[in-house]
C-alpha positions, 0 to 999 in steps of 0.5 A: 073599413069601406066607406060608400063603396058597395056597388051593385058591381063589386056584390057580383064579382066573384073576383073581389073578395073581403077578409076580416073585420069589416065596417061599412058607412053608406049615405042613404041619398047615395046611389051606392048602398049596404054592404049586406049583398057583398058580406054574403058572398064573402061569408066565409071570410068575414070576421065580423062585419057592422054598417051604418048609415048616415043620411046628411042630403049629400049622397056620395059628397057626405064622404068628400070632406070629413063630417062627424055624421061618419068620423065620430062612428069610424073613430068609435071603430078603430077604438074598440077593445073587443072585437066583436 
């Protein structure tokens, strides 16, 4: 699970790479955005992969504390039966 960190840098290292059964939540005010870029680098060793975005105004602090806007869907994440 990666919570608003897909920067613009970690899409270009080639050094970073992701396994298995990604869920990513981004704010939509936040600077740091999709995880689509990363995912696509990283094709090959990506299980599944689903994102979301939020938009609370809060840009990065809408993940300082926790809010429902991300909990309820991370919660919802962790329970599912059937990986997709």
């Amino acid at each position: 699970m990666i919570l608003a960190a897909c920067t613009s840098g970690l899409a270009t290292k080639v050094e970073i790479a992701i396994y298995g059964h990604l869920f990513s939540v981004y704010e939509t005010s936040d600077s740091v955005g999709s995880c689509d870029n990363v995912v696509a680098r990283n094709i090959n060793t990506v299980s599944s992969y689903k994102e979301i975005s939020i938009s609370t105004g809060k840009e990065h602090g809408a993940f300082f504390t926790p809010r429902k806007e991300w909990i309820v869907p991370v919660k919802a994440w962790l329970k599912r039966k059937k990986l997709q």
